[in-house]
TORZADO-218965 format. One record per residue (C-alpha): residue in three letters; z, x, y. Coordinates in steps of 0.25 Angstrom, whole numbers, plus 5000, padded with zeros to 4 digits. Example, Ala and Ser with C-alpha at 12.3 -4.5 7.8 and 13.67 -1.06 7.14 Angstrom:
! TORZADO-218965
ALA503150494982/SER502950554996/
***
This chain:
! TORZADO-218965
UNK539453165295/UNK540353255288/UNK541453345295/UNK541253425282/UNK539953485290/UNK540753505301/UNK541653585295/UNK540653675289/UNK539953705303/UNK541653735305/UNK541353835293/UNK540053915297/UNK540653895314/UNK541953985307/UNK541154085301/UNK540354115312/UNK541454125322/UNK542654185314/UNK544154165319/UNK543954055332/UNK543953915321/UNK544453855333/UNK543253875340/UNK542353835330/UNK543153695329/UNK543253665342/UNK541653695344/UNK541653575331/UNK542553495338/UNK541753505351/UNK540353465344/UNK541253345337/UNK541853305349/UNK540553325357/UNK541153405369/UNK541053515375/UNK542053665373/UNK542553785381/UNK543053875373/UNK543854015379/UNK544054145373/UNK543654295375/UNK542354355375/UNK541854375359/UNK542454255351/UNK541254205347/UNK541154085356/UNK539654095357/UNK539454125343/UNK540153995340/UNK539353895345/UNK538353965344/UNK538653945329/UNK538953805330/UNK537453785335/UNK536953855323/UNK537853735314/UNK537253625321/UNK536153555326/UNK536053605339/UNK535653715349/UNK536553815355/UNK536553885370/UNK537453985376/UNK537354005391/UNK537954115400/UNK538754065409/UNK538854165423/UNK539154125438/UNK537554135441/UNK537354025432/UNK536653915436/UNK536753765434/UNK535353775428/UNK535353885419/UNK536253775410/UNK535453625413/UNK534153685413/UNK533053665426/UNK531953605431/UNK530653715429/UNK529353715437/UNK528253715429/UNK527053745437/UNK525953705428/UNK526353555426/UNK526953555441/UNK528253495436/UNK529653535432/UNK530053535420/UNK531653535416/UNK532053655409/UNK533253625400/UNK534553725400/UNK535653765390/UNK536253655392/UNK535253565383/UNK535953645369/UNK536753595362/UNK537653705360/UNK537853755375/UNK538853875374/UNK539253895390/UNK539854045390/UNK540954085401/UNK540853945406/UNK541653985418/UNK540754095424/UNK539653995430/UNK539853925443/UNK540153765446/UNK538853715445/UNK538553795431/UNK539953705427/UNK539653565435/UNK538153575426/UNK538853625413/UNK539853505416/UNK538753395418/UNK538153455404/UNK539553445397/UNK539953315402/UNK538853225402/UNK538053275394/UNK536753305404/UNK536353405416/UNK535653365430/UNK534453455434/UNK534053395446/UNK533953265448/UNK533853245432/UNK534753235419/UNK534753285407/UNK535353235394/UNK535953355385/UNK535953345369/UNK536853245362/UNK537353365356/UNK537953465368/UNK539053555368/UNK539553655376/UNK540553765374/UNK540753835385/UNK541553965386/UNK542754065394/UNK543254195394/UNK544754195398/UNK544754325399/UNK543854355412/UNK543854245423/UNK543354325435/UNK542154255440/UNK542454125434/UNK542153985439/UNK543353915432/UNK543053775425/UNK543453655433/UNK544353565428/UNK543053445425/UNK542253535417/UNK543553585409/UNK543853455404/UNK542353425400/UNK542553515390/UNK543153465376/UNK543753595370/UNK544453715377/UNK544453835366/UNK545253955367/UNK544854055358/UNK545554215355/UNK545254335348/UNK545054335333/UNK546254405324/UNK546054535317/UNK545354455304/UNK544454395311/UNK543954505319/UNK543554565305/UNK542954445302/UNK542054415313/UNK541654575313/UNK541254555300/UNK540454425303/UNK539654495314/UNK539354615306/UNK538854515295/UNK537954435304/UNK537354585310/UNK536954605295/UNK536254495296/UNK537054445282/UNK536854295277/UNK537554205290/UNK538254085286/UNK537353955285/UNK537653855298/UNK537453725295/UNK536753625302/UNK537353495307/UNK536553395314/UNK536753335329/UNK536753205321/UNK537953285312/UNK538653315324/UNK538553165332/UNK538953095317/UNK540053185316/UNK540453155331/UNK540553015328/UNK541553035316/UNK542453115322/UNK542453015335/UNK542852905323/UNK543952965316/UNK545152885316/UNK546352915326/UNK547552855326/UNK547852755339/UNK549352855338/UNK548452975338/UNK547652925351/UNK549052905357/UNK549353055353/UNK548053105359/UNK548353035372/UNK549853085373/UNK549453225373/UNK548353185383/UNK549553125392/UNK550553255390/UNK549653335398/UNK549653225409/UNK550953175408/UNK551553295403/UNK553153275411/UNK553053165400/UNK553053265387/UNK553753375392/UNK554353405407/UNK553953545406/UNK552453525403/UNK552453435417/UNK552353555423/UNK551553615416/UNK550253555417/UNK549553515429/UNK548553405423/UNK548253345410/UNK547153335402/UNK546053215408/UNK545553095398/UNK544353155393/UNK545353265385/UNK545853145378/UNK544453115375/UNK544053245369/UNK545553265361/UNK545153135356/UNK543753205350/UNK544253325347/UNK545453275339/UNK544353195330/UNK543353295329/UNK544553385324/UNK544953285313/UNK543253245309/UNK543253405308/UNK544453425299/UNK543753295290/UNK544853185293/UNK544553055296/UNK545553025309/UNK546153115317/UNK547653165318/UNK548653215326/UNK548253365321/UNK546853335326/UNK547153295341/UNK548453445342/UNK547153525336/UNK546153495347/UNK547153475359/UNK547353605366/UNK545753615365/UNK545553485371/UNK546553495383/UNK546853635386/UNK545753635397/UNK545953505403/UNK547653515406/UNK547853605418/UNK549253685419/UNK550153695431/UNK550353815440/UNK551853815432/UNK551253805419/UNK550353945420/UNK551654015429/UNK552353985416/UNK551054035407/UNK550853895401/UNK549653875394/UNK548953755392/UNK548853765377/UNK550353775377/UNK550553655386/UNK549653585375/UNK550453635365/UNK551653575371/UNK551153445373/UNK550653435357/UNK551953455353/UNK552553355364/UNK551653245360/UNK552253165349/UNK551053145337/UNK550953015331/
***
């Protein structure tokens, strides 16, 4: 599998979601790395739009659900229907069976929305009753939040947070790009020729996972990844300062996932091992919702990116 192929979807992803690259190569790094991404930003920035995309690149279905504080656990897993002329109920499947699941204002649906959106997310099935239900090989979620409006809001508990691989922010576009994207829409209203998607394969997509999975990285390098795991658990050790500023550290399974995304980063750029760059490019994605601040870090207005940013420059690369 070539990331040649990959790096074309990157190309037709980027023309049809102008000025938010990093979002389209996070959702790539996520289909790589095969986990799951929440990704926050305003209304408008074309979050919908590109996954949406991404499901027309590959072999793969795409759903988008609504998520709203009546929503219930089995408007996502699907439910058992009656039907009345065999006398038998006959399991109905929900969104949840794409494989492209976009969840929209993930934090406006109650608990039990979350603990059945969790189950999905972390094992790779749902419960209906008393049965299970295996989901496809091929099964990503990218749920999204609107910073701006939290009134009504069930915030995310802390387990479901760190089941997802990526945190995203995105912003407004500049000036340029505005002009661009106007320009786009108007183009796609005329009905002009659209730019041909192309088409990988879920067999493309599972090859391609194994070769990221086996590029080389240095034994120094794993130690790298670690010590920046450990400075948000240890943090007095790095810098007295940052002691007080976080609360708790990131848990094992973000070493697991800065570990993925480090190498589907490197696959992606067509390298053949993993370096230093690699692992600083992915790490305030990976760990910026899992590390939890101090009261004394948000009176001072210290964000967790910044406390990321100091910890890449504290630890020492091999």
């Amino acid at each position: 599998m070539s990331a040649e192929q990959f790096q074309q979807l990157h190309r037709y992803l980027d023309t049809q979601i102008i000025g938010q690259s990093e979002l389209t190569k996070s959702l790539l790094i996520a289909l790589l790395a095969d986990g799951h991404m929440l990704v926050e930003g305003p209304p408008g920035l074309a979050k919908t739009r590109a996954i949406n995309a991404l499901a027309n690149g590959i072999d793969g279905n795409f759903h988008r659900v609504q998520f709203t504080p009546d929503l219930l656990p089995a408007d996502l897993t699907g439910t058992d229907i009656y039907r009345p002329e065999t006398g038998e109920f006959v399991f109905q499947q929900g969104p949840l069976f794409h494989n492209l699941v976009l969840a929209d204002e993930i934090n406006r649906a109650p608990a039990k929305v979350q603990s059945a959106l969790l189950e999905a997310m972390a094992e790779r099935q749902i419960t209906v009753g008393n049965k299970t239900y295996k989901l496809s090989p091929l099964f990503l979620v990218m749920a999204t939040q609107n910073p701006l409006e939290q009134e009504g809001t069930y915030p995310l508990p802390e387990a479901q947070l760190d089941r997802f691989l990526m945190h995203v922010t995105i912003d407004y576009p500049g000036a340029e790009t505005e002009l661009s994207i106007l320009r786009l829409t108007r183009d796609e209203d005329l009905k002009k020729a659209p730019v041909q998607a192309p088409s990988l394969s879920q067999d493309d997509i599972f090859k391609a996972r194994n070769d990221a999975l086996s590029l080389h990285m240095a034994p120094e390098l794993e130690e790298y990844l670690v010590q920046i795991i450990m400075a948000t658990r240890t943090p007095a050790a790095f810098d007295p300062k940052m002691a007080d500023w976080i609360e708790m550290g990131v848990s094992p399974r973000a070493t697991i996932a800065l570990d993925r995304c480090a190498r589907a980063h490197a696959w992606l750029a067509g390298r053949d091992f993993v370096g230093p760059d690699d692992i600083q490019a992915v790490a305030h994605n990976v760990l910026r919702h899992r590390m939890i601040l101090s009261y004394e870090a948000e009176a001072e207005g210290v964000t967790v990116d910044q406390v990321l940013d100091n910890i890449l420059r504290l630890v020492a690369v091999p």
